[in-house]
C-alpha positions, 0 to 999 in steps of 0.5 A, spaced: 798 569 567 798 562 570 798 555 567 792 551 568 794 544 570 793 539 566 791 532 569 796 527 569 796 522 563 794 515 568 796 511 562 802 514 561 803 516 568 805 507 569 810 504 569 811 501 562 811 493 566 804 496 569 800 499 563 793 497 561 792 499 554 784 500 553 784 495 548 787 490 553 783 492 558 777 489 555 780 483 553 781 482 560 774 483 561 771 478 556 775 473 558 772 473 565 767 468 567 759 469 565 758 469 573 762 475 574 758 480 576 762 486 579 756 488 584 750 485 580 746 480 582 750 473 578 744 469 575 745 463 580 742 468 585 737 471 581 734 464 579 735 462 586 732 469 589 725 467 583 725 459 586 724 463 593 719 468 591 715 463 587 714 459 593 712 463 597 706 465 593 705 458 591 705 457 600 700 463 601 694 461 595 695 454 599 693 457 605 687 462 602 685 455 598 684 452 605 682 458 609 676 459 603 674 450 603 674 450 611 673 457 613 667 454 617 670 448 620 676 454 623 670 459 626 667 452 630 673 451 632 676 458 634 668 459 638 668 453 641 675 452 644 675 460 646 667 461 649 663 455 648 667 450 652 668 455 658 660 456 659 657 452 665 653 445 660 645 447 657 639 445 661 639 439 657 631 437 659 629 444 658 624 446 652 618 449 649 611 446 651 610 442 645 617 438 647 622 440 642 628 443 644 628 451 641 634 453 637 639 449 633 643 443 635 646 448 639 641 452 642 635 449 646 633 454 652 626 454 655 623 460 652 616 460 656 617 464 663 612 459 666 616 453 664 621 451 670 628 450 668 628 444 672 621 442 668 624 435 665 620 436 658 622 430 653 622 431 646 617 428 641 622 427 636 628 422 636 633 426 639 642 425 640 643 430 646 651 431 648 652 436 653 659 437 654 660 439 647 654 442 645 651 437 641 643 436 640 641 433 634 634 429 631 637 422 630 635 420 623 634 412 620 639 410 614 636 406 610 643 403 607 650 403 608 650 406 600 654 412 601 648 417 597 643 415 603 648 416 608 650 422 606 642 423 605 641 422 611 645 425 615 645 432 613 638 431 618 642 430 624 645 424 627 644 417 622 643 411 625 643 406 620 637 402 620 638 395 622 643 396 628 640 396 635 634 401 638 634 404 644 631 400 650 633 394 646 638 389 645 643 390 640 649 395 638 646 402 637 650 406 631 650 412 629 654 416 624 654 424 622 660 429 620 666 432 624 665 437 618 664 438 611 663 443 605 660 449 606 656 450 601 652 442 602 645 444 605 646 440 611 644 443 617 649 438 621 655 438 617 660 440 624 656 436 629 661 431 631 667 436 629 668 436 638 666 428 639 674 427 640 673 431 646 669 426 649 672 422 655 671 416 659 665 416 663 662 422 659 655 421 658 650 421 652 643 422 653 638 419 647 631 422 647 628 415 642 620 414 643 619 419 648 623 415 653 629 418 655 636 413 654 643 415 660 650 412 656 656 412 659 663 412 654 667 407 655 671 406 649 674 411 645 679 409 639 680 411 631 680 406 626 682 406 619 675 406 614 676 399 611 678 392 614 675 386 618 675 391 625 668 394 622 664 388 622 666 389 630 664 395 630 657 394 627 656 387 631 650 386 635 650 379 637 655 380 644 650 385 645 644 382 647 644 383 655 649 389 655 646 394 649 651 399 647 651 406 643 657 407 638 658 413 635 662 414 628 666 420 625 671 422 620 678 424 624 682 429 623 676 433 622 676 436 615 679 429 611 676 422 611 682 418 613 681 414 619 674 414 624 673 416 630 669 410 634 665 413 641 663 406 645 658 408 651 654 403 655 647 404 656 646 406 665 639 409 666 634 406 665 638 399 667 637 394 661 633 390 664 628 396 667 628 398 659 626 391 656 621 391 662 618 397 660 619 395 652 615 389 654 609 392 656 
């Protein structure tokens, strides 16, 4: 009958130099350092790998946050820049039989088939009239520079505060409304400038005031900080008796509030002197 191999004895199989008892192998293994991990994650890379896996969940509830504030601001954005901008200008004097413009601020087609697209139709009501980035808008008075009247007051349109200059008159005419604001404030006009930084030199703002109809072209266009002795120039009205202005106001960068963009135009149409002539009599 044949012996059955017996696995060799590795212990006993080492030279005597080379043998590891069982018992000096686990000192051996209690004196390596904690770090030693032998495949396993050391806990310098675990706590790393946690840092990393918590910053990016930290960086996507951010994003969400954002998204979630300025949703409606993003999906202005993304319609005007993909398929507004690239239709032809709306008919600007084009409305219904009482004079309004038909639609929101940015919707007034002529929606009786006996009205000419042509017809020039002036609105009854004060109106702000931007084609190029779609704004149509009523322009309403502030009564003051007090923050819950302004805030009031523009969330019926465009506001022009009420002691600056009128159209067809001699002065500075201010205006003020959001490039963008909080979707759940019940404002109709909450986004109405968010495009005002498009505007160029040489641009034209139509405002529709008294039933007369008023042609600017844009001169000027600057960013400001808020606060300092540069706004008592932006409201001035005395260098203006002889050449009026429209100025138009809003915050920049669109969804904060830290600087202002500042849109100058010169009245051309009717000429100054034409609309204090008609104003006169």
């Amino acid at each position: 009958m044949a012996e059955i191999p017996v696995l060799p004895n590795v212990e006993n199989t080492l030279a005597p130099q080379d043998a590891v008892t069982t018992g000096s192998l686990r000192q051996v293994m209690r004196s390596l350092p904690n770090d030693v991990s032998f495949g396993k994650p050391s806990r310098r890379g675990s706590l790393l790998g946690s840092i990393v896996k918590n910053a990016l969940v930290l960086i996507v509830l951010i994003l969400l946050t954002i998204t979630a504030l300025y949703w409606q601001t993003i999906v202005n954005e993304i319609n005007y820049r993909l398929i507004q901008k690239n239709k032809p200008a709306p008919a600007v004097e084009t409305s219904t039989p009482n004079g309004l413009f038909a639609g929101n601020q940015t919707s007034y087609q002529a929606q009786d088939s006996h009205l000419s697209a042509d017809q020039p139709i002036i609105p009854q009501d004060n109106r702000l009239v931007i084609s190029k980035i779609g704004v149509n808008a009523p322009i309403v008075d502030i009564p003051t520079y007090n923050d819950a009247d302004v805030l009031k007051s523009i969330q019926q349109g465009a506001g022009r505060y009420a002691d600056t200059g009128i159209p067809g008159q001699p002065g500075n005419v201010v205006l003020t409304g959001h490039s963008s604001y909080w979707w759940w404030d019940p404002g109709k006009y909450k986004f109405i400038f968010q495009h005002l930084e498009d505007l160029q030199v040489g641009d034209i703002i139509t405002i529709y005031y008294n039933q007369v109809k008023y042609d600017y072209k844009v001169s000027n266009k600057q960013v400001v900080k808020p606060s300092g002795p540069h706004v008592d120039a932006i409201f001035d009205q005395a260098a203006y008796q002889d050449n009026p202005i429209l100025r138009i106001l809003t915050c920049t960068p669109v969804g904060t509030a830290l600087n202002r963009l500042v849109v100058t135009a010169e009245q051309i149409s009717p000429t100054p002197k034409k609309a204090a002539a008609t104003i006169t009599h």
